[in-house]
C-alpha positions in Angstrom: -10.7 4.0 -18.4 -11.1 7.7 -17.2 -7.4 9.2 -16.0 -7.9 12.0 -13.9 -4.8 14.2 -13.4 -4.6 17.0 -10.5 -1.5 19.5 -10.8 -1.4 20.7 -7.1 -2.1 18.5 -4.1 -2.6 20.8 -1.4 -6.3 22.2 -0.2 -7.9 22.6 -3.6 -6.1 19.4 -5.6 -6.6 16.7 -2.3 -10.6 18.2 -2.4 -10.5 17.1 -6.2 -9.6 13.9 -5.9 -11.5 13.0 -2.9 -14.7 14.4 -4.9 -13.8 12.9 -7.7 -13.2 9.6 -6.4 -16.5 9.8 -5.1 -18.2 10.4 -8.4 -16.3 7.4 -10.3 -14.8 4.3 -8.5 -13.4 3.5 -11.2 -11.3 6.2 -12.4 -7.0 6.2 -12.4 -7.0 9.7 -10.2 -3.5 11.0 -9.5 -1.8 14.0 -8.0 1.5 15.8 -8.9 2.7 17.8 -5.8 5.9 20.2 -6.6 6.3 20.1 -3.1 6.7 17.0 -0.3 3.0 17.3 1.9 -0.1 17.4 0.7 -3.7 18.1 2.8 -2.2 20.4 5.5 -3.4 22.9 7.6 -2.0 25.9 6.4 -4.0 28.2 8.6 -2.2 26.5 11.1 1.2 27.3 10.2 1.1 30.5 12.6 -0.3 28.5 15.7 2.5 26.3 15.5 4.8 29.0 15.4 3.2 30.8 18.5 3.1 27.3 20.1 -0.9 26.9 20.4 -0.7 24.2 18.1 2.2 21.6 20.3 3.0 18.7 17.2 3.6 19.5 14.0 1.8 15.9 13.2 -1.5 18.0 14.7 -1.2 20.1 10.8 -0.9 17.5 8.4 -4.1 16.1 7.4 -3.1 13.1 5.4 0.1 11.6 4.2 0.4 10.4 0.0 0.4 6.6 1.8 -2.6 7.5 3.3 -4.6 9.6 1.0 -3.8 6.9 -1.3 -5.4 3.8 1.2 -8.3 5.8 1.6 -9.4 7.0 -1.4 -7.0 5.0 -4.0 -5.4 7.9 -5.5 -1.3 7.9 -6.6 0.0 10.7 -5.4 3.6 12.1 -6.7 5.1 14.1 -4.2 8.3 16.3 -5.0 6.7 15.8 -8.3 6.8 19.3 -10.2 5.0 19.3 -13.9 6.7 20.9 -16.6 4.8 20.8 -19.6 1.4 20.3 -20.8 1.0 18.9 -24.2 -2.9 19.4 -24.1 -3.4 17.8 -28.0 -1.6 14.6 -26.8 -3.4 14.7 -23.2 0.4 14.1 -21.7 1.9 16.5 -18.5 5.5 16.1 -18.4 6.6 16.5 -14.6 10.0 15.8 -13.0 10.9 14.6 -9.6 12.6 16.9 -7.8 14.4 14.6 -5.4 15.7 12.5 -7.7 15.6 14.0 -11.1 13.9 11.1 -12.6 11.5 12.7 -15.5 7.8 11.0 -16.2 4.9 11.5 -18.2 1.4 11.8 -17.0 -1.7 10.5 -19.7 -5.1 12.2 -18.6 -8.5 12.4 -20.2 -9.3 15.0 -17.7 -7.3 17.5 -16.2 -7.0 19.6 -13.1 -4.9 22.7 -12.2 -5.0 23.2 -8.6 -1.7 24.6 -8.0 -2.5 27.1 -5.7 -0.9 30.6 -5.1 3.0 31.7 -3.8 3.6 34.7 -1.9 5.3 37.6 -3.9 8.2 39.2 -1.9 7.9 43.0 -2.0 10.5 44.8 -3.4 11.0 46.8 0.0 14.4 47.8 1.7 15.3 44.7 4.3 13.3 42.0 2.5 16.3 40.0 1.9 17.7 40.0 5.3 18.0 36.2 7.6 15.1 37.5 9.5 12.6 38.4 7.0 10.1 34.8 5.9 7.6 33.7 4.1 5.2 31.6 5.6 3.2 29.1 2.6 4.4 25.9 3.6 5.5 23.1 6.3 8.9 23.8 5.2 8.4 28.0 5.7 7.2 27.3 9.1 10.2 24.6 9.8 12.4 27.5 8.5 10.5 29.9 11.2 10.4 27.4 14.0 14.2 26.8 13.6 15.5 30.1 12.7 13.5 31.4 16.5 15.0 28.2 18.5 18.4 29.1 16.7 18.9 32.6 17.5 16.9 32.1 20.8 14.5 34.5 19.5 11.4 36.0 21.6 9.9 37.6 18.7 10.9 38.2 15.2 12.2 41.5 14.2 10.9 43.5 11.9 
């Protein structure tokens, strides 16, 4: 049986395996996700922040339960590989939540891991006030550090 392995489970790896799922029913498809959401709107990340987008449901596209009903793929969120033993088809990966460390077999392989933002080295970049914004959890750190401090606008 084909074993399909995605690193990344964002835009790029969710678009895998849905593609890939429907090129072989067959196939063991999984996805290992260093972080806890997959398929969500990142463009959207700044609307929510400005309050155009109301629900922060409205930006996450699917959910590993349901990504996994509709097009049968496992999906390992918090899961965060740390090796790649390409002779031995094996990614080693640990969860990050609990600690618990796994092993992945593949026959094909697929980095989608996307970017991260690089924090310039400028005067101020480490202040409370200064973000990036990548993720869900960015914006949640956004959202609450603006209801906290009963901010208007961020400072810059």
């Amino acid at each position: 049986m084909e074993k399909i392995l995605i690193i990344g489970g964002v835009a790029a790896g969710a678009t895998a395996a849905a593609k890939a799922r429907r090129l072989s029913q067959d196939a063991k498809i999984t996805i290992l996700e260093a972080g806890p959401d997959i398929s969500f709107a990142n463009c959207g990340l700044p609307y929510y922040i400005g309050g155009d987008i109301k629900n922060r449901s409205k930006l996450i596209l699917q959910s590993p339960e349901s990504f996994n009903e509709q097009y049968q793929v496992e999906v390992y969120a918090n899961t965060k590989a740390t090796e790649i033993d390409r002779q031995n088809k094996v990614v080693y990966a640990i969860n990050s939540v609990t600690g618990e460390k796994m092993a992945f077999e593949y026959t094909k392989l697929i980095l989608a891991q996307g970017g991260k933002p690089i924090a310039p080295p400028i005067p101020g970049a480490e202040q409370d006030h200064v973000f990036q914004l990548w993720t869900l959890e960015d914006m949640d750190k956004i959202n609450s550090f603006i209801e906290n401090k009963n901010q208007k606008q961020l400072l810059l």
